[in-house]
C-alpha positions, 0 to 999 in steps of 0.5 A: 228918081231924076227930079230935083226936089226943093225945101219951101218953109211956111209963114203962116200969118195972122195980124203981123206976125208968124203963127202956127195951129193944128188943124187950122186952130189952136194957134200960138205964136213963132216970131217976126216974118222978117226975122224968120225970112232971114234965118230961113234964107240964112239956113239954105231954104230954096223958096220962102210961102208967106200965107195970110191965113186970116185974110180971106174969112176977114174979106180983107187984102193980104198986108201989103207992108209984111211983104214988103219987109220980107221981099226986102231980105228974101234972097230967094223965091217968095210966094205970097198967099191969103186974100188974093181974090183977083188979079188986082190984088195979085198984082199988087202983091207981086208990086209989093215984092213977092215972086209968085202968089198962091190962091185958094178959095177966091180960084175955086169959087170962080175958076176964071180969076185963075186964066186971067192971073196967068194971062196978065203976069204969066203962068209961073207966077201963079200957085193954086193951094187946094185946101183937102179932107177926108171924105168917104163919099167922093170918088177920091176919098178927099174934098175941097175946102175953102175958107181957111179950111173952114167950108166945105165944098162938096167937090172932090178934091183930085177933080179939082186938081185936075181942072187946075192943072188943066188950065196951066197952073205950075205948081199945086199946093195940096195941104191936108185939114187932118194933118196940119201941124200934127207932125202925124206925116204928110198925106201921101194918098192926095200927094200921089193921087194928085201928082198921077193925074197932074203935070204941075209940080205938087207941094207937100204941105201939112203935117211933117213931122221927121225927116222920113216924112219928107222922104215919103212925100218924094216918093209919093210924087212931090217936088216941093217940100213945105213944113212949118212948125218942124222948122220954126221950133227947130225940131228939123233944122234944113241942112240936116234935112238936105243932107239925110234927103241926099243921103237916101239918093234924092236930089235936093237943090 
């Protein structure tokens, strides 16, 4: 395997601090977001996700003030999500110090907003996250939600993937509602389904829970690797992770 594969810790955000849930839900306190981006940068982290998870069902901005306070000690590439609903909110994240932005529900609801965020900042700036379930009646087996996970669109979800890679997208960030904080292991069937039909990097999100579930979510096709609880409660810390990841032949930035 030749691709380079990079360590992406997750800031999930609610009201100005760093939380996690399972499966969306259950949500419990992880510490201050300048603090975490520090120790991350500090601990060899290759990207940094700062998602505002409650900022789109609150049809609210993503707070501007916390991504200029982790801009401001982040060393290295920093994506934003939550509430970005169209290129001025996007551009007002990236003002504020991020180095990408992600969207989700506002990109599937009007697939347009997502020509035009590239075509004003630039296609590498621009990540699509795709909220996913299980669902046995669409061809792939997985629908898109929106919403933080909460609505269901009836679309599928593979389709939608390729729609996005379509338009130029670089990086698509799938994160499975049955595995969010389960530390059950990634959902391999949408990383490789996704990563067959899609020439964007795809990101593993939702449910690490070991290191060997990193290393099937490289075999399964991603390139970026996202976990939250794992590295906040430092049940995995990333250089020991690095080093089992290159100790079984993949390449690790």
């Amino acid at each position: 395997m030749d691709k380079t594969v990079s360590i992406m810790p997750c800031l999930d955000m609610q009201n100005g601090r760093v939380v996690k849930g399972v499966h969306f839900v259950d949500i419990v306190d992880a510490g201050d977001p300048v603090e975490c981006a520090k120790a991350y940068c500090q601990a060899g982290a290759d990207e940094l996700a700062l998602l505002d998870i409650t900022a789109t069902i609150e049809n609210r901005a993503t707070m501007l003030d916390v991504v200029k306070r982790v801009a401001d000690v982040t060393t290295i590439p920093f994506t934003v999500g939550g509430g970005i609903s169209d290129v001025a909110s996007a551009g007002a994240v990236l003002k504020a110090g991020a180095d990408k932005i992600s969207t989700s529900s506002a990109a599937f609801r009007k697939p347009e907003i997502i020509k035009e965020m590239i075509k004003e900042f630039g296609a590498e700036k621009i990540t699509v996250a795709i909220d996913v379930d299980q669902n046995g009646s669409l061809p792939s087996g997985y629908e898109v939600y929106i919403d933080g996970g909460r609505t269901a669109t009836g679309f599928d979800a593979i389709e939608w993937a390729k729609k996005v890679d379509g338009f130029g997208v670089p990086v698509i960030l799938p994160t499975s509602k049955a595995g969010d904080g389960a530390q059950t292991g990634f959902d391999l069937p949408v990383i490789k389904a996704m990563a067959d039909v899609c020439s964007a990097q795809i990101v593993a999100s939702g449910g690490a829970g070991k290191q060997e579930h990193f290393y099937e979510a490289v075999e399964a096709g991603a390139t970026i690797l996202l976990a939250a609880s794992v590295f906040h409660f430092h049940i995995i810390d990333i250089p020991e992770l690095k080093e089992y990841l290159r100790g079984r032949g993949i390449k690790v930035k």
